[in-house]
N, C-alpha and C positions, 0 to 999 in steps of 0.2 A: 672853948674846945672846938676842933674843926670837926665837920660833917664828915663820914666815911668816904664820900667821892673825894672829898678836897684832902682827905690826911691820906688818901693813897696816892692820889694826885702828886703832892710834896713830896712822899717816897720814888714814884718814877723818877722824880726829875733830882733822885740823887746818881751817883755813878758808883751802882754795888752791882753785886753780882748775886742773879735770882736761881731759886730752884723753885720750878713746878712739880706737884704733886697733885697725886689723884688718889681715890680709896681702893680698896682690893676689890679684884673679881672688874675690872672695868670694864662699865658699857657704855653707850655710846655720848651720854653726856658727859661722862668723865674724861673720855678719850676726847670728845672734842672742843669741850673746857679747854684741858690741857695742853693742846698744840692749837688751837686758838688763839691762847693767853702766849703760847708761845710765838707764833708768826706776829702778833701785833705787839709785841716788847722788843723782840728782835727790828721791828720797821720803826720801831723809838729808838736804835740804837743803842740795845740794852744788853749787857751779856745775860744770856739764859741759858738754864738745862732744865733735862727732866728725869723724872725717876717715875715708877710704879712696882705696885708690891708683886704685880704678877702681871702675866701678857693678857690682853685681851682676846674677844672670840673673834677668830679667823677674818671674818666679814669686815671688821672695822681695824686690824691689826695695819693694814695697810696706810691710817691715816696717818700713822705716827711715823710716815717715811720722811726724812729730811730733822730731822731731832736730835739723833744720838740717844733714844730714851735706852736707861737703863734700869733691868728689873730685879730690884731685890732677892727675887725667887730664885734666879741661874747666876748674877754675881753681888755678891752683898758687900764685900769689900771695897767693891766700885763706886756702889753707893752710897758707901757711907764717907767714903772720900768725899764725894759732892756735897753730903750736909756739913763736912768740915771745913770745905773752901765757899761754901756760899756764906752771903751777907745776909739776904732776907730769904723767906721763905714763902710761898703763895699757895697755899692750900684748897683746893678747890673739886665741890663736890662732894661735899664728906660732914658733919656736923660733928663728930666722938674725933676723940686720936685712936681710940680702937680700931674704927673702920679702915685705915691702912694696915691691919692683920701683925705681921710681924717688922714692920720700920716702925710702931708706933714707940720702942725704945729712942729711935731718932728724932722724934717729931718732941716727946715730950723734953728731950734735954739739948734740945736745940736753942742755940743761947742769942742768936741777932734776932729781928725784925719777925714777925710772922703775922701773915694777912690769910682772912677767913672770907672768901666770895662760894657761899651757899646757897640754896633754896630749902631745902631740909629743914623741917620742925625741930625746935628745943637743942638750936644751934650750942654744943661747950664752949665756956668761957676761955679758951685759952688761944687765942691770938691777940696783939696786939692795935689790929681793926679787922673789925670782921663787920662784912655785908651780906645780910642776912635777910632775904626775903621770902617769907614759905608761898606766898602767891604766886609765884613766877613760875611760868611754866617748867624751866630748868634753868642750869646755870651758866647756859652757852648762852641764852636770851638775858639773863643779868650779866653776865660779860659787857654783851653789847650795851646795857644798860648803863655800867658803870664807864666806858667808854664815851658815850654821848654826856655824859651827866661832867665828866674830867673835861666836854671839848678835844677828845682826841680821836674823834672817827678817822681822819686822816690817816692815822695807820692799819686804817683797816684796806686790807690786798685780798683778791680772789683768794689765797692761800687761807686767811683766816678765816673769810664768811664763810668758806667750804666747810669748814670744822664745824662753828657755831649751827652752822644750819643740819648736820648730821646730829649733834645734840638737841637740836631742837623736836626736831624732827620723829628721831629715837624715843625722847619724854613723853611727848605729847601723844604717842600712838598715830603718826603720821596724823597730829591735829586733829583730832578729834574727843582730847579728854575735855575736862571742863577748866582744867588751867588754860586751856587757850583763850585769848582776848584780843579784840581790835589791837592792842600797840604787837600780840604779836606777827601777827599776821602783817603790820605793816613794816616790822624788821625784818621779816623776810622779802616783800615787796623790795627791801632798801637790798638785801644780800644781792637777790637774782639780779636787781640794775649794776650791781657791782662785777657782773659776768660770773656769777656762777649758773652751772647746768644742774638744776635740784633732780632733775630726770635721772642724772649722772648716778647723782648721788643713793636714791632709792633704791635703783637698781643695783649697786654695789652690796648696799646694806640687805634690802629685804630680799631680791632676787636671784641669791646665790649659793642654793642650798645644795649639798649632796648627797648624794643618795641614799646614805646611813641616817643622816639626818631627817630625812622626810620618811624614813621609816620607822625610825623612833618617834615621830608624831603622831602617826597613824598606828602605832602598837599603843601609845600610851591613851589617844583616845579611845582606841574600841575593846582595850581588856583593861585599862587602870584606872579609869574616870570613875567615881561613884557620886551621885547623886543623891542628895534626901529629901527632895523632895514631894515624896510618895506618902500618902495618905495625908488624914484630916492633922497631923502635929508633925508633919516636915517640914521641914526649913528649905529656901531659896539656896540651897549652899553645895556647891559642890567641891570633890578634891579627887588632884592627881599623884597617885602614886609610885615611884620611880626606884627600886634597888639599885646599888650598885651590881647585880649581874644585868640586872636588864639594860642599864645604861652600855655597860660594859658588850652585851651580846649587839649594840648597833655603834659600838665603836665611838664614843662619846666625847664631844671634844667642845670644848668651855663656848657657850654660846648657841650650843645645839638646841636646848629649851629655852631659849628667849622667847618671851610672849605667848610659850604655849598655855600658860594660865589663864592670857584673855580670853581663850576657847570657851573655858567657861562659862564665861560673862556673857558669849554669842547664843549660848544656849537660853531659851523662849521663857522666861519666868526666874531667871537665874538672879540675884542680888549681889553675892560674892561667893571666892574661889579660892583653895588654894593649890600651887604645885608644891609635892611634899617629894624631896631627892637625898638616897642616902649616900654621904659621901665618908669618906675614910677618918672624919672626926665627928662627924655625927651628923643630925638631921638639916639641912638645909630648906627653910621654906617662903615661899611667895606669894604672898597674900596680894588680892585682887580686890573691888568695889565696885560699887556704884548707887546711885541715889542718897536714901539715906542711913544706908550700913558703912561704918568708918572702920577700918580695919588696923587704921594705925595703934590706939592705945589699946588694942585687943592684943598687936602681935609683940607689943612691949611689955604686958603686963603678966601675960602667961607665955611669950616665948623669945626671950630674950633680945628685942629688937624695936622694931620700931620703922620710921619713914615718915611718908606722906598721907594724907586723909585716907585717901585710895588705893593706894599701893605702900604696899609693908612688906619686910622683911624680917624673918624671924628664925628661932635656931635650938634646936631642941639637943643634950646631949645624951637621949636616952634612945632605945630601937624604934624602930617603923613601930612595931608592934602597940606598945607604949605609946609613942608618940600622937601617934591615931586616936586612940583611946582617950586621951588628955583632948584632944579637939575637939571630940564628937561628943566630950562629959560637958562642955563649954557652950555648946550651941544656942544654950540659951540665953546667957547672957551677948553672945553678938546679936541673937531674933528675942530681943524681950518680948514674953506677949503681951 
């Protein structure tokens, strides 16, 4: 039986026609998985396209210039032409067929070839190879991985390291989580000799806020942050709480709360955090970490989700109200004492 580098190796070097996919709600390692994976099959001489369940936020929307991606959300018919004219399928970013939202009809009756390159815990069984590493910083830095590992750096072009290094970059908290490692650090070393400007790139990413945005930060830290930390049987935990008016009164636009969860974690005795955002099917939440508080099988066990050690995502379908209550009845089992 061949190794995953080598059974996807033999699949490039057929002549089918690929579609990349990424999970809903994209950030920045899914977006720059995906036109990564895209500039470096295209420099193989590969026909490719892409699809996603929905646009990304503003900041990173710009990566996917030169693609043709088309999104589910605004034309579906479009896309679902593509899952009928492609051969294989490369799934990337995602471990469920859930987490594409509403293509996951597409994805599971999709009848050719289908490749799973993840980082994601308790990868689903349903590709035909799937490269699955949950140590890796993200999936832009196993890209590269699985690329070295094939012998085929050569197609790697400014166009692709630019991508990979925006997902790495994105995962890793500007490198500073603890999935970072010597080999990453030294594939970015390898990106910037390839002529990217990472300067470029941060400032695209982190440095381009507006000014609705940076005041829905500043409204959610200093009237929606609660902290329990207070007295002799508080907990290190904190959580931010977001309605839809309040989103709605600073003009809300997908990407505006990135990261505002770490804020959290910045705070002086903090262990973990969540951002807790009501959207128009119900609770959306983002669980945060560090040390030895694991928030992944907490936000899968009581809130339908799941992730990485550190950072989880989870989803409540009852009100803020509720929703709180069920968290704050839980606290003990995240702070055993």
């Amino acid at each position: 039986m061949q190794q995953p580098f080598e059974a996807l190796k033999t699949l490039l070097q057929t002549d089918q026609r690929f579609l990349l996919i990424a999970h809903k709600s994209p950030d920045g390692d899914a977006v720059g998985s995906l036109v990564g994976m895209f500039h470096l099959l295209k420099n193989l001489g590969k026909k490719v396209e892409v699809v996603l369940p929905d646009p990304p936020a503003v900041n990173i929307v710009g990566f996917l210039e030169g693609t043709d991606c088309l999104f589910y959300s605004s034309d579906s018919n479009a896309v679902e032409n593509r899952f009928m004219e492609a051969d294989c399928l490369i799934c990337l970013d995602f471990n469920a067929i859930s987490r594409v939202g509403d293509m996951q009809h597409l994805l599971a009756g999709f009848q050719g070839k289908k490749v799973l390159i993840d980082h994601h815990t308790e990868p689903e069984n349903f590709a035909d190879i799937t490269i699955s590493e949950v140590h890796c910083s993200s999936t832009c830095q196993l890209i590269y991985q699985c690329f070295e590992g094939m012998d085929l750096l050569s197609s790697m072009d400014q166009h692709a390291a630019r991508c990979l290094y925006l997902g790495m970059t994105t995962d890793t908290g500007s490198f500073r989580f603890p999935s970072v490692t010597a080999k990453t650090h030294k594939i970015v070393a390898d990106l910037i000799e390839r002529g990217i400007e990472q300067w470029k790139i941060h400032q695209e990413v982190f440095d381009n806020n507006s000014v609705n945005q940076l005041q829905l930060r500043g409204f959610a830290v200093s009237e929606k942050l609660v902290l329990l930390n207070q007295g002799p049987h508080g907990f290190p935990f904190g959580y931010i709480w977001l309605t839809k008016d309040d989103l709605a009164r600073f003009n809300y636009q997908p990407g505006d709360t990135e990261g505002l969860v770490n804020t959290i974690l910045s705070i002086e005795g903090m262990k973990a955090g969540v951002l807790i955002q009501e959207k128009s099917d119900g609770i959306k939440m983002s669980f945060r970490s560090k040390d030895e508080v694991h928030v992944n099988q907490f936000a899968k066990k009581h809130f339908n989700g799941g992730g990485h050690v550190y950072a989880a995502g989870g989803f409540s379908p009852d009100s803020m109200d509720v929703t709180i209550s069920k968290l704050l009845s839980l606290m003990h089992e995240l702070f055993p004492r």
